[in-house]
C-alpha positions in Angstrom: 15.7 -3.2 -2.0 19.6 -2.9 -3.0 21.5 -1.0 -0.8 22.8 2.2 -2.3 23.9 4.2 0.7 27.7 2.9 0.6 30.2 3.7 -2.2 30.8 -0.6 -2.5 26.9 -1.0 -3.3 26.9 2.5 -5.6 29.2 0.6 -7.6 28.4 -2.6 -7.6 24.9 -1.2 -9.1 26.7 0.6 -11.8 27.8 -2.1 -13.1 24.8 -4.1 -13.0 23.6 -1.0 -15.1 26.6 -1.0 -17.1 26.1 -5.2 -17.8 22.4 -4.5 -18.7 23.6 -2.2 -21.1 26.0 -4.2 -23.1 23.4 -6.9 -23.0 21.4 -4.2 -24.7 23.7 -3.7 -27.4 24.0 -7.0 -28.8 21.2 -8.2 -31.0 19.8 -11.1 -29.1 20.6 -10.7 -25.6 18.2 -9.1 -22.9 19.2 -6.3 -20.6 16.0 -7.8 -18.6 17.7 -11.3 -17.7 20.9 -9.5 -16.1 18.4 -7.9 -14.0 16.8 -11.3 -13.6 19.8 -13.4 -12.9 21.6 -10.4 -10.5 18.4 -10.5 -8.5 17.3 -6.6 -8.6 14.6 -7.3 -11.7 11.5 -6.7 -9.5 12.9 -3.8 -7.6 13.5 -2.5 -11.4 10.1 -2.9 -12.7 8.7 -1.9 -9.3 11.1 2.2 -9.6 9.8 2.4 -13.1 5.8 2.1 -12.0 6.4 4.6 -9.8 6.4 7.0 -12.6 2.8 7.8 -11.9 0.0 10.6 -11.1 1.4 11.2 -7.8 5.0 11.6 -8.9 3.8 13.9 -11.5 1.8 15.7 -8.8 4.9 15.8 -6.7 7.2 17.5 -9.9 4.4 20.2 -9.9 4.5 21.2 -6.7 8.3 21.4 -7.2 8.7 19.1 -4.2 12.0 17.2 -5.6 13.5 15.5 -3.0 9.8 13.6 -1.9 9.7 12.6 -6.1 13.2 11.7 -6.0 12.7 9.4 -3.0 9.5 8.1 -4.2 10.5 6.5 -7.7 13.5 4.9 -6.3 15.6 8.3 -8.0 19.1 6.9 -6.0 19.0 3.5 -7.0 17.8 4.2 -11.0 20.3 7.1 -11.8 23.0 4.4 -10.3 21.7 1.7 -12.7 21.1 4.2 -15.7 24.4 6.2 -15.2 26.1 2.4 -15.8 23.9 2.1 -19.2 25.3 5.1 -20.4 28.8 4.7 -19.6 28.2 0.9 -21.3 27.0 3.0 -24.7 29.9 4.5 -25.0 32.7 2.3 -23.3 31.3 -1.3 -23.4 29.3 -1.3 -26.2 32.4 -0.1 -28.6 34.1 -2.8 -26.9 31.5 -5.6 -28.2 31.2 -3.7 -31.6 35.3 -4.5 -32.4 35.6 -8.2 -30.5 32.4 -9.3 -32.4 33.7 -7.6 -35.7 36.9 -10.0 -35.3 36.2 -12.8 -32.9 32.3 -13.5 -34.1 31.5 -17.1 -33.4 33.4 -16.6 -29.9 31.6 -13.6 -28.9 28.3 -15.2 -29.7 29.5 -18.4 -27.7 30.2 -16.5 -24.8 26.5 -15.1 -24.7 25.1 -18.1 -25.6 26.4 -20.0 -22.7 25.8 -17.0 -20.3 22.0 -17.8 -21.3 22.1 -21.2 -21.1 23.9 -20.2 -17.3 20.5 -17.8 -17.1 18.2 -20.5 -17.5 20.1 -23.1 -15.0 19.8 -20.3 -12.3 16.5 -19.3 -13.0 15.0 -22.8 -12.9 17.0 -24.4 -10.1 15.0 -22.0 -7.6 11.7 -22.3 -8.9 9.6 -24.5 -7.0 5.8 -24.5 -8.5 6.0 -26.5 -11.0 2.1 -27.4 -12.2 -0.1 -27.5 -15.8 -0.1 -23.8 -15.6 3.6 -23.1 -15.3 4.6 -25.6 -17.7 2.0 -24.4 -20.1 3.7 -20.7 -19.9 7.2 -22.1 -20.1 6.2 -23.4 -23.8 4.3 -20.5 -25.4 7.2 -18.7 -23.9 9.2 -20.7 -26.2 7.3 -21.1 -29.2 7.1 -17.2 -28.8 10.8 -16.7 -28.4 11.7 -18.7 -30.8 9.6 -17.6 -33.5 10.7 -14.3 -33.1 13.8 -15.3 -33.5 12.8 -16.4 -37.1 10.7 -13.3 -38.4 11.8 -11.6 -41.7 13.0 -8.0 -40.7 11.2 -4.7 -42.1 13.2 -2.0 -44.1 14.5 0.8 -42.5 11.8 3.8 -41.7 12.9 7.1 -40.3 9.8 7.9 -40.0 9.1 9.9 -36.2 6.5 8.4 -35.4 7.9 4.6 -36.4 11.0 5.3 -34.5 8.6 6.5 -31.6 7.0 3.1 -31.5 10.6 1.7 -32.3 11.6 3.2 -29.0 8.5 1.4 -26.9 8.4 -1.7 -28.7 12.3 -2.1 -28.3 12.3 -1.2 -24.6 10.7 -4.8 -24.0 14.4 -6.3 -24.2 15.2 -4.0 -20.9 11.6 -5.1 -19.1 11.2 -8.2 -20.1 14.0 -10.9 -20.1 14.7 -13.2 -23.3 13.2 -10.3 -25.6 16.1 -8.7 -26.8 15.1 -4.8 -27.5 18.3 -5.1 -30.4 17.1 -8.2 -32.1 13.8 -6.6 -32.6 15.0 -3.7 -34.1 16.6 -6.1 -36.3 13.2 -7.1 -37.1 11.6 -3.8 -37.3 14.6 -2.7 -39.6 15.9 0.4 -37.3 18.9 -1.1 -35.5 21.5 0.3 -38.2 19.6 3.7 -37.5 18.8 3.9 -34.3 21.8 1.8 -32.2 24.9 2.8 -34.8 23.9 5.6 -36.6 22.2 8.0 -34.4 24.4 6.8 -31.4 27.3 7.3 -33.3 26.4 10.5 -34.4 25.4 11.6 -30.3 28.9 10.4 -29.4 30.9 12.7 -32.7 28.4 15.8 -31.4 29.6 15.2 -27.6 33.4 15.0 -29.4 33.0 18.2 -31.0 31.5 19.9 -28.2 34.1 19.0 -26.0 36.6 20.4 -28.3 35.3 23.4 -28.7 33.6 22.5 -32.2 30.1 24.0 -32.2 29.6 23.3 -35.7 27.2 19.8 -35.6 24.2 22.1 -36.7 25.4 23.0 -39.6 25.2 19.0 -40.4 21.9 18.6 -41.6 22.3 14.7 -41.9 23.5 15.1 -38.3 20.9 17.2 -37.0 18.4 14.7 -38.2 20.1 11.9 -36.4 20.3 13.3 -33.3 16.4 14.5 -33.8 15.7 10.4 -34.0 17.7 9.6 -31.4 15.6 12.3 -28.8 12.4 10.8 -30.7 13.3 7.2 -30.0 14.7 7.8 -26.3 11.4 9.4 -25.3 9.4 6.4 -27.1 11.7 4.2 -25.0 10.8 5.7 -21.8 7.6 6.0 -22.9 8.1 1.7 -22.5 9.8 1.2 -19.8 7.4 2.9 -17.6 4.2 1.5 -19.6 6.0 -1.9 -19.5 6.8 -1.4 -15.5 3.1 -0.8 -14.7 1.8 -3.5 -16.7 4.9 -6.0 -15.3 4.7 -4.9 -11.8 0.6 -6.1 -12.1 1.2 -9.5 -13.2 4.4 -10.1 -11.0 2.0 -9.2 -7.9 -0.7 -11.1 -9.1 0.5 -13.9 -11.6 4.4 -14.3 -10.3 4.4 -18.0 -10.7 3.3 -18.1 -14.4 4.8 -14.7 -15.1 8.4 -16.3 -14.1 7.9 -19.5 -16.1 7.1 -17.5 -19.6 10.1 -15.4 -18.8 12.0 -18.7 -18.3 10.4 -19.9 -21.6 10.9 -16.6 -23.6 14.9 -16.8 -22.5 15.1 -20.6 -23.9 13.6 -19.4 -26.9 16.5 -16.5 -27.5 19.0 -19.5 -27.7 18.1 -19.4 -31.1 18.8 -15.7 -31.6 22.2 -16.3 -30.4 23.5 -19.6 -31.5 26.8 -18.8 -32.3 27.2 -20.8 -35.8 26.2 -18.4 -38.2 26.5 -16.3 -41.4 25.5 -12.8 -41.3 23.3 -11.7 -44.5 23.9 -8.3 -45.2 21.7 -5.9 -46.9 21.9 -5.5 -50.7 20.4 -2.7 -53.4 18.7 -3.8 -56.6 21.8 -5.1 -57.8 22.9 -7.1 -55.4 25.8 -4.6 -54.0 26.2 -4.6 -50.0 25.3 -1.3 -48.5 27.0 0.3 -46.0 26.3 2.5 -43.1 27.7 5.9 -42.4 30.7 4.4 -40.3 31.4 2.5 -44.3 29.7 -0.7 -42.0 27.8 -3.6 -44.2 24.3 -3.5 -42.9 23.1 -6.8 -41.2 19.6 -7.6 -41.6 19.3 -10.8 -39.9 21.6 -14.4 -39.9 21.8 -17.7 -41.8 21.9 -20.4 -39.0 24.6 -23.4 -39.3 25.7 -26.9 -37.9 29.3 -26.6 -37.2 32.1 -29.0 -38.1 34.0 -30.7 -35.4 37.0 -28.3 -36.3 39.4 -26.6 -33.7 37.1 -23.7 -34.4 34.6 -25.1 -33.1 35.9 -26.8 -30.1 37.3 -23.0 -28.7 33.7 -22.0 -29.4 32.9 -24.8 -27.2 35.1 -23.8 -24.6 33.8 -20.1 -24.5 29.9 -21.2 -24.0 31.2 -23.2 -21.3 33.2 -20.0 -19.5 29.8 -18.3 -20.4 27.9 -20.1 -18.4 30.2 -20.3 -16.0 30.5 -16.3 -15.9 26.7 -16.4 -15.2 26.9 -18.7 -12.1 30.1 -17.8 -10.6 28.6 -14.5 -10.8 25.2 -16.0 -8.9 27.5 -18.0 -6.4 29.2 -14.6 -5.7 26.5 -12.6 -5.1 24.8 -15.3 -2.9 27.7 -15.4 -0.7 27.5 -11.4 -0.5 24.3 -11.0 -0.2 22.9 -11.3 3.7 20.4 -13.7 4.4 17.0 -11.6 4.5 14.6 -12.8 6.7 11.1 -11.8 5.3 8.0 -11.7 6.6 4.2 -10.4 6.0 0.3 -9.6 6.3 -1.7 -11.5 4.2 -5.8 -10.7 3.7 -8.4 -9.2 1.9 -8.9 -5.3 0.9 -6.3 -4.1 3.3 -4.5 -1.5 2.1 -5.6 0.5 5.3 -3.2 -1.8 7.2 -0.7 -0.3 9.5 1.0 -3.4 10.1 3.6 -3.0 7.0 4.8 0.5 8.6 4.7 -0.7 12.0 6.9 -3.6 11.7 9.7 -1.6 9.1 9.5 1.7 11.8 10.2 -1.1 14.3 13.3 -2.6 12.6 14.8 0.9 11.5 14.3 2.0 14.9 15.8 -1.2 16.3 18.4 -1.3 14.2 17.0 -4.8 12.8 19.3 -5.4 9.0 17.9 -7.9 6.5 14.6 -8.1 7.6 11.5 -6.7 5.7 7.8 -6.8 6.2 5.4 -6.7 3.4 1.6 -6.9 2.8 -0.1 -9.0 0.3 -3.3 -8.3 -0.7 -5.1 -11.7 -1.7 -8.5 -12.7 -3.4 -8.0 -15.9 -1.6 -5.8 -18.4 -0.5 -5.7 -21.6 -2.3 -2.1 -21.0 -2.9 -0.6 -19.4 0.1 2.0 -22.2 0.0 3.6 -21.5 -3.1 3.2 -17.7 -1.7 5.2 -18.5 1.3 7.6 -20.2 -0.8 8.0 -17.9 -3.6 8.5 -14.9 -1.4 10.8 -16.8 1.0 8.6 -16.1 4.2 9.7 -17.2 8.0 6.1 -15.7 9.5 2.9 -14.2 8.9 0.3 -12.4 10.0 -3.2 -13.1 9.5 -6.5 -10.8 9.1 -9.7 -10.4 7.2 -11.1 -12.7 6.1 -8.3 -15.6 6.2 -8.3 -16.1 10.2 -10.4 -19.4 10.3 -9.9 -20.2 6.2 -6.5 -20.1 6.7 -6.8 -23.6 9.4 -6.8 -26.4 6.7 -3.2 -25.4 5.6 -1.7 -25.6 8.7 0.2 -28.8 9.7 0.1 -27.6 13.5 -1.4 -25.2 15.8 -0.2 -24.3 19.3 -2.9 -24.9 22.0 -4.2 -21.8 22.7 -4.7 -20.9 18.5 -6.2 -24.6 18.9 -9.1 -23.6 21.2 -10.0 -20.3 19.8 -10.5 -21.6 16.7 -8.7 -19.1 14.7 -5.5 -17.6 13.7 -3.6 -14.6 13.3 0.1 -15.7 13.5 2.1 -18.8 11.3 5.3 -19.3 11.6 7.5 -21.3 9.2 9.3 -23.9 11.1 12.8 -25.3 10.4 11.3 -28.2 8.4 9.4 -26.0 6.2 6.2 -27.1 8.2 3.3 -24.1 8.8 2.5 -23.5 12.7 -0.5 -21.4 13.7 -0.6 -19.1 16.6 -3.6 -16.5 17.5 -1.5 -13.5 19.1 -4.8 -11.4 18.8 -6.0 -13.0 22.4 -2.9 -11.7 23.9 -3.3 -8.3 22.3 -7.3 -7.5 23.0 -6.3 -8.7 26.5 -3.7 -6.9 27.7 -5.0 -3.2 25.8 -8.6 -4.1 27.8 -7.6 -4.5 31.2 -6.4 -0.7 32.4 -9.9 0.7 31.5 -12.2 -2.6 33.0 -14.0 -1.4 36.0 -16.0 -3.6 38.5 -19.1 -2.8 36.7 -18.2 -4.3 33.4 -19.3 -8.2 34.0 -20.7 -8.2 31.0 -20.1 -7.4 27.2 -21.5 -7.8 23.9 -19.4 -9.0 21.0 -20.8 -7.2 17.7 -19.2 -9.9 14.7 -18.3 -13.7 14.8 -15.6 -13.5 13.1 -12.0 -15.1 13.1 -10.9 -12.1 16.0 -14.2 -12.3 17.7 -13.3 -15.5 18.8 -9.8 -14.5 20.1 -12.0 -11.5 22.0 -14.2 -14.0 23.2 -11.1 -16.3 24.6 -10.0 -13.4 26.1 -13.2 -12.6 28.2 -13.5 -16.0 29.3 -10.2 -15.6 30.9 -11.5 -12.2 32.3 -14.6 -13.8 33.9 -16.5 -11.3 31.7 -20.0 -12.5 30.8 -20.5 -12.0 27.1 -23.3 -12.4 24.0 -22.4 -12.8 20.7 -24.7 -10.3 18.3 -24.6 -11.4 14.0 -27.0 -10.8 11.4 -26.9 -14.3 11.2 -27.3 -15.1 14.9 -27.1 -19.2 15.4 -28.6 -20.6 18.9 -27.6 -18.7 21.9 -26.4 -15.4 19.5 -28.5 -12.0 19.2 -29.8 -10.5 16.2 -29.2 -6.8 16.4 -32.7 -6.2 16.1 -33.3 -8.2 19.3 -30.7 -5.4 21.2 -32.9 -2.8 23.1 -32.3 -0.5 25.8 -32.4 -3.3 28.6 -29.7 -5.0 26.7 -27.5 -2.3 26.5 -27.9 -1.2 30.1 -26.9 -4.6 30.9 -23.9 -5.1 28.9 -21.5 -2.2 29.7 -18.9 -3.6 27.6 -19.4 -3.3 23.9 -16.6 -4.7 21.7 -16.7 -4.2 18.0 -15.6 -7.3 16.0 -16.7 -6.2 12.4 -15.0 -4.2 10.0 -17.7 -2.1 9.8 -15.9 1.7 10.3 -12.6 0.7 8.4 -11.1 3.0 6.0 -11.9 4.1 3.3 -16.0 3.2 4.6 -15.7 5.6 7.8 -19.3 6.3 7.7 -20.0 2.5 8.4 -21.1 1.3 11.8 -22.3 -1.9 13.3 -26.8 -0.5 14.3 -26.9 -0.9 17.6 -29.4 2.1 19.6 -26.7 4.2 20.4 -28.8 6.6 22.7 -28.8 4.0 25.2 -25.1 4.2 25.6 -23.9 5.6 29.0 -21.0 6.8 31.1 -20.7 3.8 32.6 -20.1 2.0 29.0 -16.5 1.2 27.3 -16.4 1.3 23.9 -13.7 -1.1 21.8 -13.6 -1.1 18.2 -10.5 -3.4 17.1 -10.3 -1.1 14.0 -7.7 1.3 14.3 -7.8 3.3 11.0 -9.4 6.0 11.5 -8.1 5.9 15.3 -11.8 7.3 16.5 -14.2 5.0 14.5 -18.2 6.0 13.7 -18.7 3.4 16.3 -16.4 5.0 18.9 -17.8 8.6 17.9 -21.4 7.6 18.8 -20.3 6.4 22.2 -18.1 9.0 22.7 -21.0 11.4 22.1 -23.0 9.7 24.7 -20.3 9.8 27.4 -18.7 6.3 27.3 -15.2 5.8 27.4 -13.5 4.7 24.1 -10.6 2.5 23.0 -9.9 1.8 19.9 -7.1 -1.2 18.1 -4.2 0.8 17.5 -3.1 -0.9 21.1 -3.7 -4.1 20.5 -2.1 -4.1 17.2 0.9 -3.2 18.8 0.8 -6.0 21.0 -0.2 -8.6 18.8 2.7 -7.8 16.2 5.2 -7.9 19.1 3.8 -11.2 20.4 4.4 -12.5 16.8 8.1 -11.0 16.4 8.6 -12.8 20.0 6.8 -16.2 18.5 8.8 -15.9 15.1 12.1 -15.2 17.1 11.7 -18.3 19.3 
């Protein structure tokens, strides 16, 4: 997440917003790869899909601060307070140097993409059929875009509505410019020059005491398409952010390359050797816009001659690109390392572990570090997920703990004879280690409530964790049966459990994830009504902290413990083991 909370950052992130929107401005650059290149893209898309049901819940309810904290509010109004200063500081700025110094304005861009594409592709690693593939559709998409026949102008509401959404796609997604394609859809005389221009007179006269504008009625109706088209913009940026935020979590890999692609294939938008062609009436006279303007419709595309021209122009898509990385070097260098780690498994958005481990390093006062969870179908590429995400550790749990073995290079050699694991840590050479830190936690959250009388347990699951309980008890001298639906030799079925076998084993440890949220209903069927006092209950789930399982036990007189214990211990044992 950037930091906002000091007036350095606070500025620093207005004029990210203010360089995102100048990029805006000029037909054929994307606001979306300065967001892309500066490295705050994701955490963009990610505020914007927070505009959602439960922020709308929370506006209702009038509960402002908890909305305001919840979409990111600090760290948007920063980047959107620099796009409107741009729009009327910046962006009159580009408007006069590319009215006099054309083919050097569009050099500079075009070497500050050509600088984009360098820095995007030196860091990405997973390079396979697939990723290639999406780098050339982005391409062929990018640049036949860049080769489309624009529309004619439509005021039309409704058009400039969709004009709004459609355009938005040059803030959201990088190497789309949101100008070029109103270029395209024929509104960017309307909508970028006209009904900004008429916004920024209406401000003038306000300020001035001038109360007048209404009067206008050519005025009044620009100012009408300009509140049309910024609602059907933010209509698209937070449609765009939901959709984008659900391919970056689930497709990044390809979903980077196309951007990569769809940036090469702007090059073409912005080659700096080139003739406007303006637009014409019937016969053939240039029209104008309300500034007295010639209206550009699209551009004629040239080879240059080797003229001093065009060695200058030369020059200045060098210093663009240049711009770009010095600007990457610099941030680099300012940014702290950020040590990242995470959870990975299956259906676990009950997990704790995510607000565990950030309460922990608030509380302890531990900077550039983040935990975060990722919720896989499977893990056939949780190497390019380490990668990608630049992990130093993670934890394991359902159903990856014994899956997850084939993709380690080394285990340590109590992970080794358990069979499963719960903890990898990325070593200095990149290689994956694999620890089980679950032993340690079932362990030392059992022994205060073991009593002589509990020399025996049953273990309900055979699961990746039932193994680390099992370790566990062998170290306890604790007697134990494993019960499965699926019992091999030496297992129960739990059909063969009966009252003798529950009298017997006075320990009963819960393995399965039968009781987890959002299923609290679920429990393993064993015959409860032989549970005593003299039982102890363990259910490694922990959310809900009192299980069915531990309910039914609890009912019967048995003491109860559930995993919120254990978890604790097992996430410390892996900060100590990723700390090492």
């Amino acid at each position: 997440m950037e930091k906002t909370h000091s007036i350095k950052h606070q500025t620093i992130l207005i004029l990210k917003g203010l360089a995102m929107g100048a990029a805006n401005k000029v037909p054929g650059v994307s606001g979306g790869v300065v967001a892309f290149v500066a490295g705050f893209y994701e955490e963009f898309i990610f505020s914007l899909q927070r505009f959602n049901a439960h922020a709308f819940r929370l506006l209702l309810k009038k509960e402002f601060s908890a909305f305001y904290k919840y979409v990111n509010g600090k760290f948007l109004s920063l980047l959107f307070l620099g796009m409107l200063i741009s729009y009327f500081s910046v962006s009159k700025l580009l408007d006069y140097w590319i009215k006099h110094y054309e083919v050097y304005v569009w050099s500079v861009f075009f070497g500050m993409i050509i600088g984009s594409i360098f820095y995007i592709a030196k860091d990405f690693k997973d390079w396979k059929i697939t990723t290639y593939s999406a780098v050339a559709i982005g391409i062929i998409l990018g640049v036949s875009i860049s080769f489309l026949d624009p529309a004619t102008e439509n005021d039309n509401l409704f058009f400039v509505f969709l004009c709004g959404i459609i355009s938005v796609s040059g803030m959201t997604l990088p190497g789309f410019s949101g100008s070029f394609i109103l270029i395209l859809l024929g509104n960017y005389v309307l909508l970028l020059v006209d009904s900004v221009n008429a916004l920024f007179d209406t401000v003038y006269e306000l300020l001035s005491g001038d109360f007048s504008f209404y009067k206008d009625l050519y005025r009044v109706k620009m100012l009408k398409i300009l509140v049309v088209f910024t609602f059907g913009s933010l209509v698209g940026l937070v449609t765009f952010s939901h959709v984008l935020n659900y391919i970056l979590k689930h497709y990044k890999s390809v979903t980077t390359a196309s951007i990569l692609g769809f940036i090469i294939g702007s090059l073409g938008v912005v080659w700096p050797f080139k003739f406007a062609i303006f637009k014409t009436d019937s016969l053939k006279n240039t029209l104008i816009d309300s500034k007295g303007q010639p209206i550009i419709i699209n551009y004629e595309r040239y080879l240059p001659e080797l003229n001093p021209e065009t060695f200058i122009a030369i020059v200045f898509i060098i210093l663009g690109a240049v711009i770009v990385l010095g600007l990457g070097y610099v941030e680099l260098k300012l940014k702290p390392t950020m040590n990242n780690f995470g959870l990975i498994g299956k259906d676990i958005s009950y997990s704790f572990s995510e607000l565990y481990f950030t309460e922990k390093f608030k509380n302890s006062d531990i900077k550039n570090t983040k935990y975060k969870t990722f919720d896989i179908e499977n893990i056939d590429n949780i190497k390019e997920l380490i990668s990608n995400e630049n992990l130093s550790g993670l934890n394991v749990t359902i159903p990856y703990k014994q899956e997850i073995l084939p993709f380690l290079d080394q285990l340590n050699s109590t992970s080794a004879q358990i069979g499963a694991v719960n903890c990898i840590k990325v070593m200095k050479n990149g290689t994956l280690k694999g620890y089980n830190t679950d032993y340690y936690g079932f362990k030392d959250s059992l022994k205060p409530y073991l009593q002589k009388h509990h020399t025996h347990a049953l273990i309900l699951g055979t699961g990746g964790a039932s193994k680390a309980v099992a370790y566990a008890l062998d170290r306890l001298n604790i007697k134990y049966k494993f019960v499965s639906r699926k019992p091999t030799q030496g297992q129960l079925n739990y059909t063969n459990i009966t009252a003798d076998v529950i009298l017997k084993h006075t320990l009963i440890i819960n393995c399965t994830p039968l009781g987890t949220y959002p299923n609290i209903t679920a429990c393993p069927n064993i015959p409860y009504f032989n549970i005593t006092r003299r039982h102890l209950m363990y259910d490694l789930i922990y959310n809900p902290e009192v299980s069915a399982f531990l309910a039914k036990g609890q009912s019967q007189g048995a003491t109860i413990v559930n995993g919120g214990e254990m978890l604790r211990i097992q996430a410390e044992k892996s900060w100590e083991i990723w700390n090492r």
